[in-house]
mmCIF file as gemmi writes it, N, C-alpha and C atoms, coordinates in Angstrom:
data_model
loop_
_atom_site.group_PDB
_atom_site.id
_atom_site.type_symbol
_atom_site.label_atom_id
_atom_site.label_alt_id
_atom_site.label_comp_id
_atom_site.label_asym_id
_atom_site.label_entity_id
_atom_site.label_seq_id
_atom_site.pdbx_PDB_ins_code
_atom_site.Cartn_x
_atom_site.Cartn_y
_atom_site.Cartn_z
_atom_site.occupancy
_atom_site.B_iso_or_equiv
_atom_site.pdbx_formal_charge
_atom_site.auth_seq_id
_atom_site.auth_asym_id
_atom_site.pdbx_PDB_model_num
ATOM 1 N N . UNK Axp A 1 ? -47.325 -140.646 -56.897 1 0 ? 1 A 1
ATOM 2 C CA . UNK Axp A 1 ? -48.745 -140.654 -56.617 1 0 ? 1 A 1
ATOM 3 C C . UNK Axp A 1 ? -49.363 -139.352 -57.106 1 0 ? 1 A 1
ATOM 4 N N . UNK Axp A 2 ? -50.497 -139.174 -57.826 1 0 ? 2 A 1
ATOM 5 C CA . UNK Axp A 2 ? -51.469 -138.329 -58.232 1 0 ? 2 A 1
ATOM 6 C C . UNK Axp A 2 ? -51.596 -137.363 -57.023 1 0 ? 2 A 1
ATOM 7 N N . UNK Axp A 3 ? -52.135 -136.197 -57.424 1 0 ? 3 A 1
ATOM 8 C CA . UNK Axp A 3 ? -52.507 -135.574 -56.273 1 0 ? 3 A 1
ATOM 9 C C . UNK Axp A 3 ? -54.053 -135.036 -57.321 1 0 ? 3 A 1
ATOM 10 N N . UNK Axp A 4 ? -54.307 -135.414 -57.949 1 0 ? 4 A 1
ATOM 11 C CA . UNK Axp A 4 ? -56.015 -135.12 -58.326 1 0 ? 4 A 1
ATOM 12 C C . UNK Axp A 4 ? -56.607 -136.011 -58.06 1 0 ? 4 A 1
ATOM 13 N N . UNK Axp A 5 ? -58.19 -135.229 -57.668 1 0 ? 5 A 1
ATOM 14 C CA . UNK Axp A 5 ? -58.77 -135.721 -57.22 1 0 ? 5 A 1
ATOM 15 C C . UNK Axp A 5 ? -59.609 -135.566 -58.422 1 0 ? 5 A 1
ATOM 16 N N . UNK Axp A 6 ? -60.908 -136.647 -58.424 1 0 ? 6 A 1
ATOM 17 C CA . UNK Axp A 6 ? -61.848 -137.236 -58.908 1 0 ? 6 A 1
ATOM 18 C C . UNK Axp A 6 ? -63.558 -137.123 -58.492 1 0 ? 6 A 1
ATOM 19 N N . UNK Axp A 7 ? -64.853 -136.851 -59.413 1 0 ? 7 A 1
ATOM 20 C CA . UNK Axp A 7 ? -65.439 -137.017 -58.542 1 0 ? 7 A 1
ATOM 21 C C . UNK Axp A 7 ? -66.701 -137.827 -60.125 1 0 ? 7 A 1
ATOM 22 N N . UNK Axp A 8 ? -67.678 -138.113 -59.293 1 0 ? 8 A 1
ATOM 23 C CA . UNK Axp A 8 ? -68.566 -138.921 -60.519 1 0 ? 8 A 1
ATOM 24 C C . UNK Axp A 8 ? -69.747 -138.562 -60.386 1 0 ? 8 A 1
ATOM 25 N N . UNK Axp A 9 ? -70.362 -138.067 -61.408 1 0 ? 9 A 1
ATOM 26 C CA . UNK Axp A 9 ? -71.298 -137.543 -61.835 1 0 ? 9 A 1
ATOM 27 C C . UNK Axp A 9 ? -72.3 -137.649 -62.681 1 0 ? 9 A 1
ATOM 28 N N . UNK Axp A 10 ? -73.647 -137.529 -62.501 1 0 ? 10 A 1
ATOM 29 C CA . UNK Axp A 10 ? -74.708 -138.308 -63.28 1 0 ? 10 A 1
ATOM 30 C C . UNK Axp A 10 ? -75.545 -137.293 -64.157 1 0 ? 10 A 1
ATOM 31 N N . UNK Axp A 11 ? -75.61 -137.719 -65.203 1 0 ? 11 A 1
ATOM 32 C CA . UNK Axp A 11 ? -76.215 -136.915 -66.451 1 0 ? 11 A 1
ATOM 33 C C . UNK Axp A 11 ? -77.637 -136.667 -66.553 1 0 ? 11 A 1
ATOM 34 N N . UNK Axp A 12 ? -78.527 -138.351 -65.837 1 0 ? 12 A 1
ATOM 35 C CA . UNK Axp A 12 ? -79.794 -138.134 -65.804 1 0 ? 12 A 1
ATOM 36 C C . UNK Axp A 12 ? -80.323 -138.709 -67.286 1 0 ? 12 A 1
ATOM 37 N N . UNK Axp A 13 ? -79.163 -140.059 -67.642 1 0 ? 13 A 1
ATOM 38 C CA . UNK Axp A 13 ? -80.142 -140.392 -68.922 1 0 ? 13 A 1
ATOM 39 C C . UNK Axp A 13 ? -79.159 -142.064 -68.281 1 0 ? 13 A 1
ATOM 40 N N . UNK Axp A 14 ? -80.531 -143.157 -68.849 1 0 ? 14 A 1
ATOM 41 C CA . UNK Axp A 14 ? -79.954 -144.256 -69.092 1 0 ? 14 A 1
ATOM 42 C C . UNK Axp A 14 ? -79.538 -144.498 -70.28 1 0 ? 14 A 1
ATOM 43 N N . UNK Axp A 15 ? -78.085 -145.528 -70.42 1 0 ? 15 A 1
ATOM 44 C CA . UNK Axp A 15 ? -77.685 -145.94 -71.395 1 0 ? 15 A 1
ATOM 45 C C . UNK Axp A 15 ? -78.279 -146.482 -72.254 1 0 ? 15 A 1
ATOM 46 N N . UNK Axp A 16 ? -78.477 -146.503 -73.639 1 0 ? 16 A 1
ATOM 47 C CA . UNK Axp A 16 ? -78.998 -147.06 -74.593 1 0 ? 16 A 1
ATOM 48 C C . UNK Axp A 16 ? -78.985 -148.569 -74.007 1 0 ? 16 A 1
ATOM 49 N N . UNK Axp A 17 ? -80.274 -149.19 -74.479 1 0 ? 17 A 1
ATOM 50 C CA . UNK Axp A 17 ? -80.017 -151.253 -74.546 1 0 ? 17 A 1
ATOM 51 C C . UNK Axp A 17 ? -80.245 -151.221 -72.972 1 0 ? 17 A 1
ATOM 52 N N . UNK Axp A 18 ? -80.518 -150.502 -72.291 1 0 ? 18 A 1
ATOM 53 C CA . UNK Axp A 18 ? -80.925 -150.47 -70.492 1 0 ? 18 A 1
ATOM 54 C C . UNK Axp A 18 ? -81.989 -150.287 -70.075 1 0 ? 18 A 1
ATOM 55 N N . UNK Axp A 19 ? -82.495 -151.752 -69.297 1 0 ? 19 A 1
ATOM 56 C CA . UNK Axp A 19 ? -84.096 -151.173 -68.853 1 0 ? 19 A 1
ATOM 57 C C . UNK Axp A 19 ? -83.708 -149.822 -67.845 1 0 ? 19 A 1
ATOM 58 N N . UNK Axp A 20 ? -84.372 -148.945 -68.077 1 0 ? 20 A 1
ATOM 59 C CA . UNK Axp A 20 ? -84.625 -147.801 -67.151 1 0 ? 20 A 1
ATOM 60 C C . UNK Axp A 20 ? -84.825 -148.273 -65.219 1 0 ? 20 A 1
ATOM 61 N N . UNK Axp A 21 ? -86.083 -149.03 -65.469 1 0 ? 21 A 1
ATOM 62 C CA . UNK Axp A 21 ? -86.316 -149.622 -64.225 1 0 ? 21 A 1
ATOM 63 C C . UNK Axp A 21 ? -85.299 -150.259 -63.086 1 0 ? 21 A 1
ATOM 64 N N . UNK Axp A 22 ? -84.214 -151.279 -64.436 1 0 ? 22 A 1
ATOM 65 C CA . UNK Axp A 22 ? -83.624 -151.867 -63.821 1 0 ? 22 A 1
ATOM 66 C C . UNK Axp A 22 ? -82.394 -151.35 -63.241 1 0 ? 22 A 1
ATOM 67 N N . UNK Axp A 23 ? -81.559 -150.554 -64.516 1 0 ? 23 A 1
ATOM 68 C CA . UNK Axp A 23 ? -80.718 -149.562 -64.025 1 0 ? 23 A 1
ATOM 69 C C . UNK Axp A 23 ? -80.955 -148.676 -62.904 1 0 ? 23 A 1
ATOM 70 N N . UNK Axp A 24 ? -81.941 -148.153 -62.327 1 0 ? 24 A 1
ATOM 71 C CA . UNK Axp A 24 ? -82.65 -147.649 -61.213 1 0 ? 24 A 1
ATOM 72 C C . UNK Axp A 24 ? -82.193 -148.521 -60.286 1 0 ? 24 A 1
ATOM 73 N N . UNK Axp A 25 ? -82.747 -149.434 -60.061 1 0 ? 25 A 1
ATOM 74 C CA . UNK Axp A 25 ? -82.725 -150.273 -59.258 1 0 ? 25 A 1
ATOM 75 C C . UNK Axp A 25 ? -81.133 -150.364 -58.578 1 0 ? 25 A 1
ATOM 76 N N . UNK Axp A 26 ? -80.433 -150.942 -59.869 1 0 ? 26 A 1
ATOM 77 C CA . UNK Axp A 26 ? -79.117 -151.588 -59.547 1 0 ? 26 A 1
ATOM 78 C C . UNK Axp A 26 ? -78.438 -149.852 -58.974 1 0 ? 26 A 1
ATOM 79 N N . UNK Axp A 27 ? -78.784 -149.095 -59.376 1 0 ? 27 A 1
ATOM 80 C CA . UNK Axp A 27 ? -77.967 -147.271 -59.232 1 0 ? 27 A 1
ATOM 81 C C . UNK Axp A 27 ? -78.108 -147.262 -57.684 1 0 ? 27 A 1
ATOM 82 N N . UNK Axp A 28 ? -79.696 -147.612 -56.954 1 0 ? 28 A 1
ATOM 83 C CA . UNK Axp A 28 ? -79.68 -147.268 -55.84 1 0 ? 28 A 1
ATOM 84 C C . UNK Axp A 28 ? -78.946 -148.306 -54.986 1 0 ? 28 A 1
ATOM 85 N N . UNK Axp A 29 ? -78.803 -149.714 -55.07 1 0 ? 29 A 1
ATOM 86 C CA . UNK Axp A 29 ? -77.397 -150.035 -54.689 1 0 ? 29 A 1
ATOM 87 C C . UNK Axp A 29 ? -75.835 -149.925 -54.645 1 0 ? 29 A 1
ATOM 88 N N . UNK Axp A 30 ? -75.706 -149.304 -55.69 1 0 ? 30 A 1
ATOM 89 C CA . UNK Axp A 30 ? -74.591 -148.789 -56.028 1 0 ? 30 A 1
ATOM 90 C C . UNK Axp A 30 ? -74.051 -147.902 -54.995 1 0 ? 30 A 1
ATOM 91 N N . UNK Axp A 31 ? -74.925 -146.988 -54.669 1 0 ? 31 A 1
ATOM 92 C CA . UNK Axp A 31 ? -74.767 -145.337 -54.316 1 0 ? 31 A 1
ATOM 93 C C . UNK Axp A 31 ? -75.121 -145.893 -52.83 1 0 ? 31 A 1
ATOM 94 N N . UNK Axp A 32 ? -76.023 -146.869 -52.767 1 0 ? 32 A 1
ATOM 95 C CA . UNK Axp A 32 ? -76.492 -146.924 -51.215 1 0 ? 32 A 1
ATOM 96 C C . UNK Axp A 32 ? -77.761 -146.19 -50.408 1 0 ? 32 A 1
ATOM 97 N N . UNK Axp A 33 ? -78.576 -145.768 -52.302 1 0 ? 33 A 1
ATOM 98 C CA . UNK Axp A 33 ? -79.358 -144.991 -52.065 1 0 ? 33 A 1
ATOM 99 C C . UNK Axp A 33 ? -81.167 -145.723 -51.875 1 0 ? 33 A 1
ATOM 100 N N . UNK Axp A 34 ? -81.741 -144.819 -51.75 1 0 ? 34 A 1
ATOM 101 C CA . UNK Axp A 34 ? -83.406 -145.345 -52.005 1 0 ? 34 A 1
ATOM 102 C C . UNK Axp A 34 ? -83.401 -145.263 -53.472 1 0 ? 34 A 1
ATOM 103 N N . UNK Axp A 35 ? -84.188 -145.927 -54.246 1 0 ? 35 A 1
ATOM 104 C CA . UNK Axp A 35 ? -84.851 -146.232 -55.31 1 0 ? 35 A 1
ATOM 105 C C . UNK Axp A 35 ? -85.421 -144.361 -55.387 1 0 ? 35 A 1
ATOM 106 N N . UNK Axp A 36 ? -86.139 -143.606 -54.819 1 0 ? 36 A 1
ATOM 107 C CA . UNK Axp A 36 ? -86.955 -142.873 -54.528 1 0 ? 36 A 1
ATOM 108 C C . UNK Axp A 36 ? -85.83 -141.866 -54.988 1 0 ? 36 A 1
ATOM 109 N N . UNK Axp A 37 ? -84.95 -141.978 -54.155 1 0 ? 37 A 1
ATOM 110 C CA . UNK Axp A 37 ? -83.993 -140.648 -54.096 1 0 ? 37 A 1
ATOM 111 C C . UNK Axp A 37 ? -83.346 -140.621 -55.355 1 0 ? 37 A 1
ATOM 112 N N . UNK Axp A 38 ? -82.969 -142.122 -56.31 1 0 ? 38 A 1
ATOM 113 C CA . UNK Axp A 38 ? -82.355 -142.156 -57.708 1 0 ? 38 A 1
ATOM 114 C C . UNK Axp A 38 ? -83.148 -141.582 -58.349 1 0 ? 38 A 1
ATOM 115 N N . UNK Axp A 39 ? -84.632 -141.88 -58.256 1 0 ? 39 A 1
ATOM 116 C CA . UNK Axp A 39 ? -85.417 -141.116 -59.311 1 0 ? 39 A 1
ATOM 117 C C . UNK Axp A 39 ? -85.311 -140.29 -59.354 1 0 ? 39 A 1
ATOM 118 N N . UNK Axp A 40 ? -84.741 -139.522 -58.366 1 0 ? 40 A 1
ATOM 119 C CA . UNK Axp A 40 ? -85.161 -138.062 -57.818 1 0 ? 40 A 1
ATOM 120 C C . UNK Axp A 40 ? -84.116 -137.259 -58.578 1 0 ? 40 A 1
ATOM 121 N N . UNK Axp A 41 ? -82.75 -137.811 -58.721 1 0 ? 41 A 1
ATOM 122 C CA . UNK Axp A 41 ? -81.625 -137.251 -59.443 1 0 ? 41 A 1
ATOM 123 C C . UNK Axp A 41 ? -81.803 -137.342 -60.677 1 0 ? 41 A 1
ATOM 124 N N . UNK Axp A 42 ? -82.659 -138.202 -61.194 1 0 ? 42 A 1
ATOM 125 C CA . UNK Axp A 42 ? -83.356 -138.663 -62.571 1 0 ? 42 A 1
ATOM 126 C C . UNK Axp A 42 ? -83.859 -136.977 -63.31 1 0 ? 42 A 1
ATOM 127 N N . UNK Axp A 43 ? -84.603 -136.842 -62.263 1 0 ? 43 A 1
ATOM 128 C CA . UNK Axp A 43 ? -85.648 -135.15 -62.402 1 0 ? 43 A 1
ATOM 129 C C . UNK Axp A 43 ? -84.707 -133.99 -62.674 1 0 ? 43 A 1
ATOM 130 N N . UNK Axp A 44 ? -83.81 -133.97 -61.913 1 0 ? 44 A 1
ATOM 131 C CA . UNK Axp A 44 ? -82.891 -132.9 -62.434 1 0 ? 44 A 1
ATOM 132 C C . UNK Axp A 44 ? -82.624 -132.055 -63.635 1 0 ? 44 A 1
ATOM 133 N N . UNK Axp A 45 ? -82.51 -131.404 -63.677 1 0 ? 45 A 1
ATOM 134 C CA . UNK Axp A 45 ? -82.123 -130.593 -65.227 1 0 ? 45 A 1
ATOM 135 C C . UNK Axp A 45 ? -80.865 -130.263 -65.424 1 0 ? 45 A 1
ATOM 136 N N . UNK Axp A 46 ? -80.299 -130.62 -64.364 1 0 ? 46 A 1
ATOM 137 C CA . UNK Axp A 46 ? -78.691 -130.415 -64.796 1 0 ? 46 A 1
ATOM 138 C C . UNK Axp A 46 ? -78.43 -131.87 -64.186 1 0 ? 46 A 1
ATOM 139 N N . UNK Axp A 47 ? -76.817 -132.346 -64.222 1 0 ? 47 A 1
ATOM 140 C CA . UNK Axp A 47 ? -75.956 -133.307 -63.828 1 0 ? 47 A 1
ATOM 141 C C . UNK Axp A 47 ? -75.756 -133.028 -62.705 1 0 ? 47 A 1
ATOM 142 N N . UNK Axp A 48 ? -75.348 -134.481 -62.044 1 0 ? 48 A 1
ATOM 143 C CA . UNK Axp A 48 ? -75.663 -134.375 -60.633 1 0 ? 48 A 1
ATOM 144 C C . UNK Axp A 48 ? -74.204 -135.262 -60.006 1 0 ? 48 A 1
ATOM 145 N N . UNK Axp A 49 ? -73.731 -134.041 -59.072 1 0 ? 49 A 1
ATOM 146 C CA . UNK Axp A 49 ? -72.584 -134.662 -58.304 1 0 ? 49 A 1
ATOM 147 C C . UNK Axp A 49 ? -72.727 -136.051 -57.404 1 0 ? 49 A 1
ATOM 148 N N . UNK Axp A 50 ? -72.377 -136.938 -57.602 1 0 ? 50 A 1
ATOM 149 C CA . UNK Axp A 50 ? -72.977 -138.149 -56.897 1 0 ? 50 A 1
ATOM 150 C C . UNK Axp A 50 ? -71.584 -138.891 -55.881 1 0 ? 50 A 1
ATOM 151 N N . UNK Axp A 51 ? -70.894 -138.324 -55.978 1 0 ? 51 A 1
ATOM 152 C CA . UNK Axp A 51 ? -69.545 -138.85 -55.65 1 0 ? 51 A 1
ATOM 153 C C . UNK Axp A 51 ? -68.128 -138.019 -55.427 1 0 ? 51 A 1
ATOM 154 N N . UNK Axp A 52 ? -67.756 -137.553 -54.781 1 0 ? 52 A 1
ATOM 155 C CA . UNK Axp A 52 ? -66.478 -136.516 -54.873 1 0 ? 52 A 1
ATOM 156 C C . UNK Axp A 52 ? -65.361 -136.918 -53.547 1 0 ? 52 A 1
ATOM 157 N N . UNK Axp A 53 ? -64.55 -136.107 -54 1 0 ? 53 A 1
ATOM 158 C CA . UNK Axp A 53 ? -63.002 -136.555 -53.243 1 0 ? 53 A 1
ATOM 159 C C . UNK Axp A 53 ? -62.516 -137.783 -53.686 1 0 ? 53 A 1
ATOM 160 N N . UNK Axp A 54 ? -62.625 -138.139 -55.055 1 0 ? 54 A 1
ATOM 161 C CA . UNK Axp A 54 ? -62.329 -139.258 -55.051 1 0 ? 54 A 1
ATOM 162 C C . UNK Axp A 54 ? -60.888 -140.013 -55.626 1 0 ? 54 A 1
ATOM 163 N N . UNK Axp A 55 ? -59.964 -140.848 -55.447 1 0 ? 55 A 1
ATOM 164 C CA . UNK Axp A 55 ? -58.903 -141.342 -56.125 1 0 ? 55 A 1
ATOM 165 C C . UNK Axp A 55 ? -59.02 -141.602 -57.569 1 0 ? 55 A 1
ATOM 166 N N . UNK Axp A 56 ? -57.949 -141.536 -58.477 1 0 ? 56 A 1
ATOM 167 C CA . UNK Axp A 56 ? -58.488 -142.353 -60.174 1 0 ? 56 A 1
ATOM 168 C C . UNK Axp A 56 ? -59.281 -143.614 -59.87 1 0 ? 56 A 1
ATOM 169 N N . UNK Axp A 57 ? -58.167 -144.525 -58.981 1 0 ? 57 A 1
ATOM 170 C CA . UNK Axp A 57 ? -58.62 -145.716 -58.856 1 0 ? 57 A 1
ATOM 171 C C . UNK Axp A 57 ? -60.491 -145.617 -58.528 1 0 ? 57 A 1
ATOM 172 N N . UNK Axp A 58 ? -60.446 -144.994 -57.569 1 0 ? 58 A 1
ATOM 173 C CA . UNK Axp A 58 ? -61.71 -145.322 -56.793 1 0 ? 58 A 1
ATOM 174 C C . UNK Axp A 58 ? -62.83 -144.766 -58.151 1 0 ? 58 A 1
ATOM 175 N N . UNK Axp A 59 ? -62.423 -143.491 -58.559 1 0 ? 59 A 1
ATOM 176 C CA . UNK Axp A 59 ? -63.507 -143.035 -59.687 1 0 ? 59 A 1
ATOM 177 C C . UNK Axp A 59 ? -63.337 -143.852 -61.013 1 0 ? 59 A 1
ATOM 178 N N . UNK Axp A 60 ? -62.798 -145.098 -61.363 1 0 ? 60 A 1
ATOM 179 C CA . UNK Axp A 60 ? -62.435 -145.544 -62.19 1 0 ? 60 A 1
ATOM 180 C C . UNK Axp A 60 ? -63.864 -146.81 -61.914 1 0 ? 60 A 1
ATOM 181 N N . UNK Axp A 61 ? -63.732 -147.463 -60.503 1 0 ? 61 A 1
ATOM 182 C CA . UNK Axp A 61 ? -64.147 -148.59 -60.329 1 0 ? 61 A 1
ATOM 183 C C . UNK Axp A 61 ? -65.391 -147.905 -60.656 1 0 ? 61 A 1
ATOM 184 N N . UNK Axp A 62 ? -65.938 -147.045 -60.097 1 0 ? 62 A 1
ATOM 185 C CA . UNK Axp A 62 ? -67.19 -146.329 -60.117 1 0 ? 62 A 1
ATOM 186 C C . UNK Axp A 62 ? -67.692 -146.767 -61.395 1 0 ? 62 A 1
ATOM 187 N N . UNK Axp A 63 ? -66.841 -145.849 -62.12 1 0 ? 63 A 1
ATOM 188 C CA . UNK Axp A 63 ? -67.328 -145.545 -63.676 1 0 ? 63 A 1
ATOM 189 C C . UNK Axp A 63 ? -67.215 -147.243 -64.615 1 0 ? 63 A 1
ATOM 190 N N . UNK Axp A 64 ? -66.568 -147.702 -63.957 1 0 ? 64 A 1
ATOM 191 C CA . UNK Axp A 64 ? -66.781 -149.461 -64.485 1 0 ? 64 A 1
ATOM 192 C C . UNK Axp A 64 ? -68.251 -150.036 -64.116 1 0 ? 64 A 1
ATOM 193 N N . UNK Axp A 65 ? -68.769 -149.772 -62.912 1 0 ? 65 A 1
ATOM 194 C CA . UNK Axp A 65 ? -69.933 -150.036 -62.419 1 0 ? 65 A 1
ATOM 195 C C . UNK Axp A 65 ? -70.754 -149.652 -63.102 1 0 ? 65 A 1
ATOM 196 N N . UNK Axp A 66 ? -70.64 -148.174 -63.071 1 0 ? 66 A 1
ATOM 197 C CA . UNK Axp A 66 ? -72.294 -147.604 -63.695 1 0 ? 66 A 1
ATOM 198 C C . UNK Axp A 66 ? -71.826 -147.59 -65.185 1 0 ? 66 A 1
ATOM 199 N N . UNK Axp A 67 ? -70.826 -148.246 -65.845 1 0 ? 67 A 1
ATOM 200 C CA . UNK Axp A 67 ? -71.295 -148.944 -67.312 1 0 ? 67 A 1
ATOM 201 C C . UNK Axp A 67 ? -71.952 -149.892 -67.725 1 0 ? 67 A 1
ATOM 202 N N . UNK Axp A 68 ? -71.759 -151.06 -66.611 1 0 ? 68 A 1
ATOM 203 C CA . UNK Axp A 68 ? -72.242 -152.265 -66.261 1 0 ? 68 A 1
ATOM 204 C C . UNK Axp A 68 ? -74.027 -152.344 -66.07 1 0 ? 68 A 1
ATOM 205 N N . UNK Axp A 69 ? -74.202 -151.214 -65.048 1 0 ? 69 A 1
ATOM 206 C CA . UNK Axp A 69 ? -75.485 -151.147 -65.108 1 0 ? 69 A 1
ATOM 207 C C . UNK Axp A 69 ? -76.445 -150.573 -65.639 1 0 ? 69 A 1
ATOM 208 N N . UNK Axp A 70 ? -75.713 -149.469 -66.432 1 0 ? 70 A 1
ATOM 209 C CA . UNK Axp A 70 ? -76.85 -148.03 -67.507 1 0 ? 70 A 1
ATOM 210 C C . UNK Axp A 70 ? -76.658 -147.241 -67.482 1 0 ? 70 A 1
């Protein structure tokens, strides 16, 4: 078993071919967040820790997700 840990982190740009809006949308389910508060990480000027302590597995599924959505 691994002993690193993982954590996932947001850049503050949607993926090319992604409504903005919608990726929003689907992010603040993801995270479990407000719509309000995604935007809010949106504003940032740097990358934004969104996720930490995490397993490969668990930062893997993550990062499968938020390909899926933008």
């Amino acid at each position: 078993m691994s002993d690193k840990i993982y954590k996932v982190v947001l850049f503050g740009k949607i993926a090319d071919g992604f409504d903005p809006a919608e990726a929003k949308e689907k992010l603040a389910l993801v995270f479990d967040k407000s719509e309000k508060k995604i935007e809010k990480l949106f504003k940032k000027p740097r990358p934004v820790v969104v996720r930490k302590h995490l397993t490969q597995e668990m930062a893997q599924r993550y990062k499968t997700g938020l390909d899926k959505v933008g």
